[in-house]
DSSP file (Angstrom, degrees, kcal/mol; ACC not computed):
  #  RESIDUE AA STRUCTURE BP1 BP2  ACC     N-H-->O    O-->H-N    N-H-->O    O-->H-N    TCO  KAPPA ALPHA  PHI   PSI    X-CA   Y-CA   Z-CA
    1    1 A X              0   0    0      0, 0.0     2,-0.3     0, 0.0     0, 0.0   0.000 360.0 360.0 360.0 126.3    3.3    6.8  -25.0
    2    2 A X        -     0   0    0     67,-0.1    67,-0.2    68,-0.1     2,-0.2  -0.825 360.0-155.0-109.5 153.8    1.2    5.8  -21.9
    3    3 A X  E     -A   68   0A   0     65,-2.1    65,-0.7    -2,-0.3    66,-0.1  -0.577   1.3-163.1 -89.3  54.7    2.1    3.6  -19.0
    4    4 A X  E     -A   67   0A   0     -2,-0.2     2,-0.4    63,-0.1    63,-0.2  -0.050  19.0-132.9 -79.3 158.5   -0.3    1.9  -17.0
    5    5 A X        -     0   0    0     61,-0.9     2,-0.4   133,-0.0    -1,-0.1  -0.794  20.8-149.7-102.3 127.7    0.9    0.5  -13.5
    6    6 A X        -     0   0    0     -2,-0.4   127,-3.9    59,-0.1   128,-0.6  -0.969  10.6-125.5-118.9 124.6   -0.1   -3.0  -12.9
    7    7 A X  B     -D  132   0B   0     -2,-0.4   125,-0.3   125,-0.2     2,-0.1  -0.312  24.8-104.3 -76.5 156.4   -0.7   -4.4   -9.5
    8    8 A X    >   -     0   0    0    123,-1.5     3,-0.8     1,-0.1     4,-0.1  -0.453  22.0-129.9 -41.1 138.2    0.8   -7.3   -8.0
    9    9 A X  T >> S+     0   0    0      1,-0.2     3,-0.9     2,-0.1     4,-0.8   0.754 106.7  68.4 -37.5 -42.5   -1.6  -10.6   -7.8
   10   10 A X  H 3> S+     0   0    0      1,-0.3     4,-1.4     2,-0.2    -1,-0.2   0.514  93.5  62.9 -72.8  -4.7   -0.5  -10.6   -4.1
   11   11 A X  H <4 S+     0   0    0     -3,-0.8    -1,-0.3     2,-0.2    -2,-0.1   0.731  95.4  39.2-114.4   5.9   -2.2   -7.9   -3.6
   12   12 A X  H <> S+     0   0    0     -3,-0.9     4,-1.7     2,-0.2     5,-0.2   0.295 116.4  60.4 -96.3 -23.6   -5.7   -7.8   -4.0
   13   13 A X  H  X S+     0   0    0     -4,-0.8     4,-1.5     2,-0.2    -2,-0.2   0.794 103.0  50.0 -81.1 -35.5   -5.4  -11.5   -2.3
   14   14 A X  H  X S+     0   0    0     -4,-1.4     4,-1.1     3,-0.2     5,-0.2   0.727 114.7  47.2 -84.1  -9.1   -3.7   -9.7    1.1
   15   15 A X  H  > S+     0   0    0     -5,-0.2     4,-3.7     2,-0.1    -2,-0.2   0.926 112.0  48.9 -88.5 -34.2   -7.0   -7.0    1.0
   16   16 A X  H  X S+     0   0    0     -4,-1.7     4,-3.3     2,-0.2     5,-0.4   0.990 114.3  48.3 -47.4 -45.3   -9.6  -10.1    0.5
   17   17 A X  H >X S+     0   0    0     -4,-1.5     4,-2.1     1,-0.2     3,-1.1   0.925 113.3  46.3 -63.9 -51.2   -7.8  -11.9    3.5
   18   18 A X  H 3X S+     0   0    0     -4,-1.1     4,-1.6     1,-0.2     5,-0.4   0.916 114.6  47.5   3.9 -88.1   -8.0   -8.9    5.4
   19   19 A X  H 3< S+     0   0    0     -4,-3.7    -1,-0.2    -5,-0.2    -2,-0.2   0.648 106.9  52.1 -28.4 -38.9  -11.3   -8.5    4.6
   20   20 A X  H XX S+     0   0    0     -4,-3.3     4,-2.2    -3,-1.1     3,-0.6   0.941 112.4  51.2 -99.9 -75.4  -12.5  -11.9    5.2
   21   21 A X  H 3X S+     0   0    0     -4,-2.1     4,-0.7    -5,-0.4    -2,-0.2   0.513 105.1  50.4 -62.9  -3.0  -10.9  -11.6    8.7
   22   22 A X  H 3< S+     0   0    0     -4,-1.6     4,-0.5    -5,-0.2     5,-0.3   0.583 111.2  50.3 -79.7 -25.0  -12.3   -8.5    9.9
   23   23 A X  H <> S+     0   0    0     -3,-0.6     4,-1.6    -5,-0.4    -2,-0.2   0.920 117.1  42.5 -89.6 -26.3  -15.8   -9.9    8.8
   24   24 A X  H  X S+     0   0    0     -4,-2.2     4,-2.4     2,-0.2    -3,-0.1   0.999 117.0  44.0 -60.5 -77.6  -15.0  -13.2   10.9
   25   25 A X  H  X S+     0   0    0     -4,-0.7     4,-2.3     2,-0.2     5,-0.3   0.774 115.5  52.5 -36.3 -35.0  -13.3  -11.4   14.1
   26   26 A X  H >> S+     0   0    0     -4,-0.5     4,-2.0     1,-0.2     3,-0.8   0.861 119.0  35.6 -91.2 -60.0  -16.5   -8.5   14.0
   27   27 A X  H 3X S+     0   0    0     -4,-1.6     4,-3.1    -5,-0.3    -2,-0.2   0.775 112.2  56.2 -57.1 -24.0  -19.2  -11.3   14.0
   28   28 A X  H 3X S+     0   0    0     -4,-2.4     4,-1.9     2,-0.2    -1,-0.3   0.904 115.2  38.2 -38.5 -65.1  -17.3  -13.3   16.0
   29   29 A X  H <X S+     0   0    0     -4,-2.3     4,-0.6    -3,-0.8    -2,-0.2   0.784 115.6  52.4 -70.8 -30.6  -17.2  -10.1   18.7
   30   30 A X  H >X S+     0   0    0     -4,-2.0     3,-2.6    -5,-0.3     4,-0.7   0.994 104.2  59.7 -60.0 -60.3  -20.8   -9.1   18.1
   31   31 A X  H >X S+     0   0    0     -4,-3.1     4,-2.8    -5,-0.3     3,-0.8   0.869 111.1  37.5 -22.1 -66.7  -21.7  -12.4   18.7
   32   32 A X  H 3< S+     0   0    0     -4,-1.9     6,-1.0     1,-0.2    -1,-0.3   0.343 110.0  54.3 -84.7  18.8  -20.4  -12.5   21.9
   33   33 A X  H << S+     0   0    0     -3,-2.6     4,-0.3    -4,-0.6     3,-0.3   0.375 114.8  47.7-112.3  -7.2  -21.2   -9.2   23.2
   34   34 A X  H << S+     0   0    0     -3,-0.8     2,-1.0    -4,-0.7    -2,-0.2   0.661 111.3  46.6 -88.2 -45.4  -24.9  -10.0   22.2
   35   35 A X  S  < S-     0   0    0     -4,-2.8    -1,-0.3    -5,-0.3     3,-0.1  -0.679 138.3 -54.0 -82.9  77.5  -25.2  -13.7   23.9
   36   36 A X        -     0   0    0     -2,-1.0     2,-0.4    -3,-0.3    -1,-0.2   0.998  66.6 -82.0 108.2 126.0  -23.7  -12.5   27.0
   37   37 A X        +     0   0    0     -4,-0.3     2,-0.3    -3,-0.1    -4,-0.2  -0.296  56.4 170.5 -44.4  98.2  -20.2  -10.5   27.8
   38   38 A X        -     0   0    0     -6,-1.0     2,-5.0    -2,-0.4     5,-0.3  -0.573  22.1-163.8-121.9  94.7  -17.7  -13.3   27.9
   39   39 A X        +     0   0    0     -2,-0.3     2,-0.1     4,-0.1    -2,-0.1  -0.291  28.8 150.8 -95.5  90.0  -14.0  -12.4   28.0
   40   40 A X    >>  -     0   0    0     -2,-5.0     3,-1.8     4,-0.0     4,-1.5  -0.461  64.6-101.6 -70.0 160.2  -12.3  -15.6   27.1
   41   41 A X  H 3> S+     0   0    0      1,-0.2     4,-1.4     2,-0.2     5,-0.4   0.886 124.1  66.1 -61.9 -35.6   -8.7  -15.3   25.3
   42   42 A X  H 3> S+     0   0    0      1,-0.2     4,-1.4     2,-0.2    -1,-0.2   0.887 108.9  36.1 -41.9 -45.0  -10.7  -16.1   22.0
   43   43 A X  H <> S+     0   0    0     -3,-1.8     4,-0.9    -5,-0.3    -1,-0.2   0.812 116.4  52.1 -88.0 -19.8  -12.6  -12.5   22.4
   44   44 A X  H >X S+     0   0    0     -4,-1.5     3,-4.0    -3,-0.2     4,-1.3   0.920 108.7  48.8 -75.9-100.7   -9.8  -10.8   23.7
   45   45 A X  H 3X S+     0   0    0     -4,-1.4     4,-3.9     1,-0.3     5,-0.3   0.746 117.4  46.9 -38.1 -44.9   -7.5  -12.0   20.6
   46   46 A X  H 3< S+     0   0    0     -4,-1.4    -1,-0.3    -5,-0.4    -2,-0.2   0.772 108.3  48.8 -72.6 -21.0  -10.5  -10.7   18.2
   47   47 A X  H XX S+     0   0    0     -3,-4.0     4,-1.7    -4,-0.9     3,-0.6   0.860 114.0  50.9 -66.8 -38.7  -11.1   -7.7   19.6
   48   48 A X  H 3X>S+     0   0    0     -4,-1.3     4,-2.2     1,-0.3     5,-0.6   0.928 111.7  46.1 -58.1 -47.5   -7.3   -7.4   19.3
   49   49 A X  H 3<5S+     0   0    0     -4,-3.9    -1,-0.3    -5,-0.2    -3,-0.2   0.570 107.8  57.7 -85.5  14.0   -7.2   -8.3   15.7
   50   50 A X  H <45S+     0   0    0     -3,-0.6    -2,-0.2    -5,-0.3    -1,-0.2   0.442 110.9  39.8 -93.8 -12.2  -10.0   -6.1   14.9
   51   51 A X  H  X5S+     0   0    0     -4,-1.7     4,-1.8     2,-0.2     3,-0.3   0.901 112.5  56.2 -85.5 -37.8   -8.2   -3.0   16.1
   52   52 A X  H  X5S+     0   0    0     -4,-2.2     4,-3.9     1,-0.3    -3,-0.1   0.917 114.6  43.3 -63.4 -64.3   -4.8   -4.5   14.5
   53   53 A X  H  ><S+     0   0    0     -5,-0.6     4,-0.6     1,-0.2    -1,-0.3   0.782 112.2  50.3 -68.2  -5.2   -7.2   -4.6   10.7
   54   54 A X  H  > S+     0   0    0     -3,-0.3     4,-0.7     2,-0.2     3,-0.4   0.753 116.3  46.5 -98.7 -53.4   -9.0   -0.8   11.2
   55   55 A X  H >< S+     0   0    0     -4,-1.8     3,-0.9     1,-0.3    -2,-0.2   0.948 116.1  40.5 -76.1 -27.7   -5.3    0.4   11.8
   56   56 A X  H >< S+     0   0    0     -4,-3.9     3,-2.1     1,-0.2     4,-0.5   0.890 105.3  73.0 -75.4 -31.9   -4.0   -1.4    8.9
   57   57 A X  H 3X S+     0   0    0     -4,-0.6     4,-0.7    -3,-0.4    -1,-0.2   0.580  86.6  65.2 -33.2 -35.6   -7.3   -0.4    6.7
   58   58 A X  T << S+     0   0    0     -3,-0.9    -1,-0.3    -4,-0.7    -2,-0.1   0.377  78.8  69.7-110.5  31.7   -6.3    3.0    6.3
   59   59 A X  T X> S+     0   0    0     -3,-2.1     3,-3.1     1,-0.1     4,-0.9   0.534  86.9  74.5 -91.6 -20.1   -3.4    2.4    4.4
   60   60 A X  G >4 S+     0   0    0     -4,-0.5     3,-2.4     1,-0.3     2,-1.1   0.997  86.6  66.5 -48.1 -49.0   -6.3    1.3    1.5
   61   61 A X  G 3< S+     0   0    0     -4,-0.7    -1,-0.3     1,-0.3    -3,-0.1   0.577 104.4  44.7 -80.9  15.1   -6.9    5.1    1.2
   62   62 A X  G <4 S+     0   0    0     -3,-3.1     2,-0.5    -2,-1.1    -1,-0.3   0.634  75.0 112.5-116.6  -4.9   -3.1    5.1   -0.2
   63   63 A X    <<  -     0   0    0     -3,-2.4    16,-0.5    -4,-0.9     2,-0.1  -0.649  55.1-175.6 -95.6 113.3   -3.3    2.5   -2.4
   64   64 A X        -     0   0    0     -2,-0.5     2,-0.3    13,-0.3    13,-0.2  -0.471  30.8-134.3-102.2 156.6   -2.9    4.5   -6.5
   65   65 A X  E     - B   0  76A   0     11,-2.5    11,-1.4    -2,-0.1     2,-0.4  -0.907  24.5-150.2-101.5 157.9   -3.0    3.7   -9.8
   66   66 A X  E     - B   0  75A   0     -2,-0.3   -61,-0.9     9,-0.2     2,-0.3  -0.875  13.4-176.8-121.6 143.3    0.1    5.4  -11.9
   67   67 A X  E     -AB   4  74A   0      7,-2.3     7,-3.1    -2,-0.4     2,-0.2  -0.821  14.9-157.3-147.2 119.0   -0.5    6.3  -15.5
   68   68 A X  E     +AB   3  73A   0    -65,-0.7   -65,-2.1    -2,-0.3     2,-0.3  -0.716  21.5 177.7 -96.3 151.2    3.2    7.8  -16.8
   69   69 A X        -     0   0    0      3,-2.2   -67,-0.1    -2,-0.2    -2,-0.0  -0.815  49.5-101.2-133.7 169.1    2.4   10.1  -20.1
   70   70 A X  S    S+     0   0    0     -2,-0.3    18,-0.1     1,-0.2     3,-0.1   0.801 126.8  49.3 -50.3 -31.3    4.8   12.2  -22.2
   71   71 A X  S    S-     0   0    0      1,-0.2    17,-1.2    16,-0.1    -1,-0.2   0.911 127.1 -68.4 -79.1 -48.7    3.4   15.1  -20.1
   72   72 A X  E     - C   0  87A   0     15,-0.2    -3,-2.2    16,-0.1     2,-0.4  -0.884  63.1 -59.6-174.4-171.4    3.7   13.7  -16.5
   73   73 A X  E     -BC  68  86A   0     13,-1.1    13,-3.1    -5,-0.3     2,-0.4  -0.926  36.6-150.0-102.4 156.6    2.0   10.7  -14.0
   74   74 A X  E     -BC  67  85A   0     -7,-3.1    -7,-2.3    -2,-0.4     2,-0.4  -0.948  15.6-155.1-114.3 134.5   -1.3   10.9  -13.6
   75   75 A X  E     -BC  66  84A   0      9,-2.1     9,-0.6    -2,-0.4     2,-0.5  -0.985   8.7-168.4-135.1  94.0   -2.1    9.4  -10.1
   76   76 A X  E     -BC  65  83A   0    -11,-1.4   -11,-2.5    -2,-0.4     2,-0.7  -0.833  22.2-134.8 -90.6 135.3   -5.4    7.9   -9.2
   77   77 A X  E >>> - C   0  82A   0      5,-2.3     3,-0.9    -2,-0.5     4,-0.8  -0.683  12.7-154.7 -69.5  74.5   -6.5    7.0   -6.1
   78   78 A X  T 345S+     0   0    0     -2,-0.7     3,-0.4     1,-0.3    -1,-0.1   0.484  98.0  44.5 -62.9 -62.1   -8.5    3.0   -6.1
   79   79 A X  T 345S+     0   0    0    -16,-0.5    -1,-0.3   -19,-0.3   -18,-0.1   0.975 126.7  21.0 -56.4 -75.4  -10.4    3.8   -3.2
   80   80 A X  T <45S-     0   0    0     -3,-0.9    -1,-0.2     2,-0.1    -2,-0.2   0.319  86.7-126.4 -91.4   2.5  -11.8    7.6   -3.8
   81   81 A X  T  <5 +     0   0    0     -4,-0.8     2,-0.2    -3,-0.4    -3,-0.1   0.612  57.1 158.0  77.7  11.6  -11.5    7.8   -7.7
   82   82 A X  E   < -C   77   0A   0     -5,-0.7    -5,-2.3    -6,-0.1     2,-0.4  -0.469  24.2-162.9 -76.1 137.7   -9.4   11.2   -6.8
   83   83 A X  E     +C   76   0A   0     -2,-0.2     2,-0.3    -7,-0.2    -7,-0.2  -0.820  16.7 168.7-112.6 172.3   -7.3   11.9   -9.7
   84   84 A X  E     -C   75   0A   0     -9,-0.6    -9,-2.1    -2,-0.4     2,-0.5  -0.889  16.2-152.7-166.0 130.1   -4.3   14.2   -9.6
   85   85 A X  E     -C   74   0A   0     -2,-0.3     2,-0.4   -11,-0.2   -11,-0.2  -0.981   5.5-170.0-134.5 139.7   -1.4   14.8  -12.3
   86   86 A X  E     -C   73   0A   0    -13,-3.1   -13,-1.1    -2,-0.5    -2,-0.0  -0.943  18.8-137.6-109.1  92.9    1.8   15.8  -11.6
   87   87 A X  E >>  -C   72   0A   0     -2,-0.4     3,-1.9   -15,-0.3     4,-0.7   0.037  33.6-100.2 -95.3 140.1    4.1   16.8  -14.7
   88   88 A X  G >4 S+     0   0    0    -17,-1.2     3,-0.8     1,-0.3   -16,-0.1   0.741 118.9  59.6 -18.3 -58.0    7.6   15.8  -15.0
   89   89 A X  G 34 S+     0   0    0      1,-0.2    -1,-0.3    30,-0.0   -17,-0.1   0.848  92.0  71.1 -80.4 -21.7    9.2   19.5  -13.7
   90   90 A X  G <4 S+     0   0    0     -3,-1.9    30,-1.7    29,-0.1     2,-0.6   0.784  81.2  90.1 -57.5  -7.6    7.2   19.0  -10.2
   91   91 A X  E <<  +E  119   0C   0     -3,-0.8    28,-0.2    -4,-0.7     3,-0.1  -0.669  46.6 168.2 -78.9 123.0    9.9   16.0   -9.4
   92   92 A X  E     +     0   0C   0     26,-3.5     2,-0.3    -2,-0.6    -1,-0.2   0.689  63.5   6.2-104.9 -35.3   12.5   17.6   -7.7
   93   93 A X  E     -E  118   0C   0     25,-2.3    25,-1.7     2,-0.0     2,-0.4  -0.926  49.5-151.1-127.6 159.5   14.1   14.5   -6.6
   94   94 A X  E     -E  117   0C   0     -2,-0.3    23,-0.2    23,-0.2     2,-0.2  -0.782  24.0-172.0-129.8  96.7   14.0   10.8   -6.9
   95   95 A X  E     -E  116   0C   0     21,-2.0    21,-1.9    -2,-0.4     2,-0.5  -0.519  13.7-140.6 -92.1 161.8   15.3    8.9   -3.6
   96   96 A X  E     -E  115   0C   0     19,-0.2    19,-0.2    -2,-0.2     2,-0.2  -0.908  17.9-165.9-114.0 125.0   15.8    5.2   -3.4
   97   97 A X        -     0   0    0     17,-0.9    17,-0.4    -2,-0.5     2,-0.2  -0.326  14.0-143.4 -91.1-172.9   15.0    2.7   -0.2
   98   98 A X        -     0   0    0     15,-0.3     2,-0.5    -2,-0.2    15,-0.1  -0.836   7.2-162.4-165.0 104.3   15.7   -0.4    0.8
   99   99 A X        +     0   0    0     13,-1.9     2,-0.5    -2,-0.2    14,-0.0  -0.656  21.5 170.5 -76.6 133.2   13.2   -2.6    2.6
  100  100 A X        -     0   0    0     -2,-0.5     2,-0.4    11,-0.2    10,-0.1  -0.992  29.6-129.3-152.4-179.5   14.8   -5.7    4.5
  101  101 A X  E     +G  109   0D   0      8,-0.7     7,-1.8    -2,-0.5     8,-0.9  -0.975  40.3 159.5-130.5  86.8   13.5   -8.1    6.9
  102  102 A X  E     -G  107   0D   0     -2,-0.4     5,-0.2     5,-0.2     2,-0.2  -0.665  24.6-167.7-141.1 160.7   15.5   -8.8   10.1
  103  103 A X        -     0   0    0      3,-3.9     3,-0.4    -2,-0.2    -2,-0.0  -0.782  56.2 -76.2-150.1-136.7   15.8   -9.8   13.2
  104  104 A X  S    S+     0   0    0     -2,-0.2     3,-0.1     1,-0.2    -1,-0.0   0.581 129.2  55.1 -93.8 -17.7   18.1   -9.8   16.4
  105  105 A X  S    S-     0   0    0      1,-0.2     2,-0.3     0, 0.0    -1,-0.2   0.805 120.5 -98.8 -61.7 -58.8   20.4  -12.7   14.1
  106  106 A X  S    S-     0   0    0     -3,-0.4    -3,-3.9    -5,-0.0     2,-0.2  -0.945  71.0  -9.4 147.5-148.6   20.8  -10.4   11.1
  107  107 A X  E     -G  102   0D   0     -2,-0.3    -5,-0.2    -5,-0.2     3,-0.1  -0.710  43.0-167.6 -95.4 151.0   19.0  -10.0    7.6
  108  108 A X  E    S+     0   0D   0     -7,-1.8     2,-0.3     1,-0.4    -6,-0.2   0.414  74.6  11.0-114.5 -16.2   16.5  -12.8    6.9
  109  109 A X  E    S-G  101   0D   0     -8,-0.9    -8,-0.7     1,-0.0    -1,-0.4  -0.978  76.2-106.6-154.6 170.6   16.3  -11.6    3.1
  110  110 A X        -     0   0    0     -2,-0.3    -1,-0.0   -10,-0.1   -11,-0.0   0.555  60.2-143.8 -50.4  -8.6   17.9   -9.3    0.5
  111  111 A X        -     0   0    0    -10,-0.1     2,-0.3   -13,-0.1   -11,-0.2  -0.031  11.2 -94.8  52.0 174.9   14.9   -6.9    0.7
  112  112 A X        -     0   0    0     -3,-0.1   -13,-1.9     1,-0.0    18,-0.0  -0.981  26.0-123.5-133.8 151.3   13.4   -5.1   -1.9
  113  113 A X        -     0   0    0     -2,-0.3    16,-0.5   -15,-0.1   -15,-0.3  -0.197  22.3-170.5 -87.0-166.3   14.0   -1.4   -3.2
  114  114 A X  E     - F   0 128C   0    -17,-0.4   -17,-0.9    14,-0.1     2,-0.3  -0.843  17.0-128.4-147.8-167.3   11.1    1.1   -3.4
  115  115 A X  E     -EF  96 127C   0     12,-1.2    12,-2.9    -2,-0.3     2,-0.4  -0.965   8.2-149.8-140.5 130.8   11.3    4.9   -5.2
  116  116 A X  E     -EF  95 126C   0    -21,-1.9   -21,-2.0    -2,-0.3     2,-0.6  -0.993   1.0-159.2-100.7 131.7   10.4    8.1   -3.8
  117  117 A X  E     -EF  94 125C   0      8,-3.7     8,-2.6    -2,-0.4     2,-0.6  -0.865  16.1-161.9 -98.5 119.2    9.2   10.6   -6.2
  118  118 A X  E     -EF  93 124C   0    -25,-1.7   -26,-3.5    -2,-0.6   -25,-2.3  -0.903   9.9-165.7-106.6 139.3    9.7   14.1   -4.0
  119  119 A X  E >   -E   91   0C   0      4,-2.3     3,-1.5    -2,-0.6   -28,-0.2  -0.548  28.4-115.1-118.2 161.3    7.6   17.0   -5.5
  120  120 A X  T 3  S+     0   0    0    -30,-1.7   -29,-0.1     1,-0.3    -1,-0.1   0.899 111.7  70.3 -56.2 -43.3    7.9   20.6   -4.8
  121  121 A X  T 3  S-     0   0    0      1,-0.1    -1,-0.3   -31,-0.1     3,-0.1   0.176 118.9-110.9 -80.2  22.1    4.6   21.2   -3.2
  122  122 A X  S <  S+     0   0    0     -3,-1.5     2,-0.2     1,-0.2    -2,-0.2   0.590  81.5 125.8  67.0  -5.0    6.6   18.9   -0.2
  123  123 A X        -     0   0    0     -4,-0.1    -4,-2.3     1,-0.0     2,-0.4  -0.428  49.8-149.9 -84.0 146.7    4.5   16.1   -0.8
  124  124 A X  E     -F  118   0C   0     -2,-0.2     2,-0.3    -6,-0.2    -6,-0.2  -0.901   5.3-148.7-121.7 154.5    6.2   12.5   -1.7
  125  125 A X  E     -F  117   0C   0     -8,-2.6    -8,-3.7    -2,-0.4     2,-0.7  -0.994   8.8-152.6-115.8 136.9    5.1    9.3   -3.9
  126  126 A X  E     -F  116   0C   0     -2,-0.3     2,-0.4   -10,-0.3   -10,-0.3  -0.941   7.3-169.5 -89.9 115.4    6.3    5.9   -2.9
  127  127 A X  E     -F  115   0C   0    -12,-2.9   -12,-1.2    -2,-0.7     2,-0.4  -0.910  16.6-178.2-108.6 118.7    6.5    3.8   -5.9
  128  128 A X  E >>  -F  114   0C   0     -2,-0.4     4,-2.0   -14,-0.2     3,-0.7  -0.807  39.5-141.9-123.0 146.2    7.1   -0.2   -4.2
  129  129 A X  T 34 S+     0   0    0    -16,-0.5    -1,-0.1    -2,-0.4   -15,-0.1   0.487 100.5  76.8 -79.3  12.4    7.6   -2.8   -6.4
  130  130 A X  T 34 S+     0   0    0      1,-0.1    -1,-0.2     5,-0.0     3,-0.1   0.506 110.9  33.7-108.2  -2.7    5.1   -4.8   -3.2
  131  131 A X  T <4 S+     0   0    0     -3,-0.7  -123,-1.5     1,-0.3     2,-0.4   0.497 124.9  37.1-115.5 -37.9    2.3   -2.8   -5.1
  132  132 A X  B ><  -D    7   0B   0     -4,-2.0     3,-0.6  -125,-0.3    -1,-0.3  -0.850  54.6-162.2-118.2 133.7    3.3   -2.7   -9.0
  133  133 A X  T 3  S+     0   0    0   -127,-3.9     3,-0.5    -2,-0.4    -1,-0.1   0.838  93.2  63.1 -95.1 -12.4    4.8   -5.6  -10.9
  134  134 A X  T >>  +     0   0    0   -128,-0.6     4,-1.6     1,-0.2     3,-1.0   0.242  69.9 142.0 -60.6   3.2    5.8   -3.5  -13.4
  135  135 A X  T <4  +     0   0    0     -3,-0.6    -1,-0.2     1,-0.3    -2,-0.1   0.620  66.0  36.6 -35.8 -51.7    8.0   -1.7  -11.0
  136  136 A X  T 3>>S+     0   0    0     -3,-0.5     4,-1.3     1,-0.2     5,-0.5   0.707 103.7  66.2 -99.1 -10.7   11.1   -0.8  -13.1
  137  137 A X  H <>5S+     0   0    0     -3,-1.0     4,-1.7     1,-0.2    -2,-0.2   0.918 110.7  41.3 -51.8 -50.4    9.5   -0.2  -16.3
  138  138 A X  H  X5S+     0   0    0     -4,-1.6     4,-0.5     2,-0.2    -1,-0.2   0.389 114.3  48.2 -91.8  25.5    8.1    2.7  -14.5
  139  139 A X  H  >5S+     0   0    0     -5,-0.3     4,-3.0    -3,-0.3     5,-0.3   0.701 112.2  48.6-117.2 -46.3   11.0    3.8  -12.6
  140  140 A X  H  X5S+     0   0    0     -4,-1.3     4,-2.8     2,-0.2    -2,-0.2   0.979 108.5  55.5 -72.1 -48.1   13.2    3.6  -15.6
  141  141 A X  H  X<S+     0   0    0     -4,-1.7     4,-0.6    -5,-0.5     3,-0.3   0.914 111.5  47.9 -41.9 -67.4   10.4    5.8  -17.7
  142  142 A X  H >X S+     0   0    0     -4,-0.5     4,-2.1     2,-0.3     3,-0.5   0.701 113.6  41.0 -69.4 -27.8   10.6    8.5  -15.0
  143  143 A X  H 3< S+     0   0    0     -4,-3.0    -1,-0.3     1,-0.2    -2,-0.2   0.867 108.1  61.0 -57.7 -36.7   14.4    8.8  -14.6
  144  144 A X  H 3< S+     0   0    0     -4,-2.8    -2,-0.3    -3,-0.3    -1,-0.2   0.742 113.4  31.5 -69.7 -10.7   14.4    8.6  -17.8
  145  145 A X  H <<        0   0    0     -4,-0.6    -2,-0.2    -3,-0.5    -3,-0.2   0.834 360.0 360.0 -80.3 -55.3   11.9   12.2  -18.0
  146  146 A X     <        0   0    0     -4,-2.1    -1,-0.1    -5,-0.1    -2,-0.1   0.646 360.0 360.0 -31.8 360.0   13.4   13.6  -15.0
């Protein structure tokens, strides 16, 4: 029995927007480093949110697909096509988070949990339901091999 992991809708919509605003903000700055250097708050905020979007960018290189099999998950990477499968007895543990949202007031929502899968070779997976909507379907498959 295979599993596929299914991504969020929200989440191919926060990399377009991303996208969209990094190509806005770099023509934006090119523009004005070509027509003459002029640092108004406009170019200052664009430079700022183009450094803000490169740091956030390389969290794409994390971004998997999961496929759970009788055997193990098989773990692709979206970006770099790397694949890599990790069988069932490499889990030594499975820890649980809690994301929440806060501020100097208190909590501003319940949060949501996430999964770490920790593997022998010291390496972790973070399985977040803010990437897969399928999130406890695959969480319950893998406690249930573990």
């Amino acid at each position: 029995m295979n599993i596929q992991s299914e991504f969020r809708k929200a989440l191919p919509i926060r990399i377009l927007i991303g996208f969209l605003s990094f190509t806005v903000a770099l023509f934006y700055v090119l523009y004005n480093f070509f027509t003459g250097l002029n640092l108004n708050p406009l170019f200052v905020m664009a430079c700022m949110l183009l450094l803000f979007l490169i740091y956030c960018s390389l969290d794409l290189f994390e971004i998997f697909k999961l496929t759970i099999t009788d055997e193990g998950l098989e773990k692709i990477t979206i970006i770099t096509g790397k694949k890599e499968f990790i069988p069932f007895e490499d889990i030594i543990n499975i820890k649980r988070g809690k994301i929440k949202i806060r501020n100097r007031r208190g909590d501003l929502s319940n949060g949501f949990h996430f999964s770490t899968l920790v593997l022998r070779n010291n390496k972790s997976i973070i399985i977040s339901p803010d990437h897969f909507s399928n999130y406890n379907i695959l969480m319950e498959y893998i406690r249930e091999k573990f």
